[in-house]
C-alpha positions, 0 to 999 in steps of 0.5 A: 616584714622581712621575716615573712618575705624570706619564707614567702620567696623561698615558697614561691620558688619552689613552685616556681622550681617545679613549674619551670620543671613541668614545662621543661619536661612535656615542651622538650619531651625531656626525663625528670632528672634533665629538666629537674636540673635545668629548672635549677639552673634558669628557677632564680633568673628574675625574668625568665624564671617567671616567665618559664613559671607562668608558662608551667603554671598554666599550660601543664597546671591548668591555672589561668594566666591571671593567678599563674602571673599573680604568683611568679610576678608578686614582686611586680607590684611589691617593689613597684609600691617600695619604689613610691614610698621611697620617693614620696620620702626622699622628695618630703626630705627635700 
């Protein structure tokens, strides 16, 4: 499993990196290589990253706000069934 969750993340981020880039760039009427290294510096903050990448995605891409979300937000529900899984187990141990 954790050998297809390392090249998945690191795949997202760079879309995420390039969103976040895209929104920099036409929202602050900013150059390339300032709102390349912006994104660098906010692309791996949990939250905002996301945020900033679901914006990217859908104002300059032109995706919906479903499958831009699906995209920046996978962890949601990733973690969100690990955590279950971890408590049904550790309640069954009980």
């Amino acid at each position: 499993m954790t050998g297809f969750l390392i090249p998945l993340y690191f795949i997202v981020g760079l879309a995420q990196l390039f969103a976040i880039q895209d929104w920099l760039k036409y929202t602050f009427e900013i150059g390339g290589l300032l709102s390349f290294i912006g994104a660098l510096f906010v692309t791996y903050i949990p939250l905002v990253g996301s945020i900033l990448g679901v914006l990217g995605a859908h104002n300059y891409w032109g995706w919906s706000w479903f499958w831009s979300s699906m995209l920046f937000f996978w962890y949601v529900p990733f973690f969100a069934v690990a955590f279950v899984i971890s408590a049904i187990s550790s309640s069954s141990e009980s």
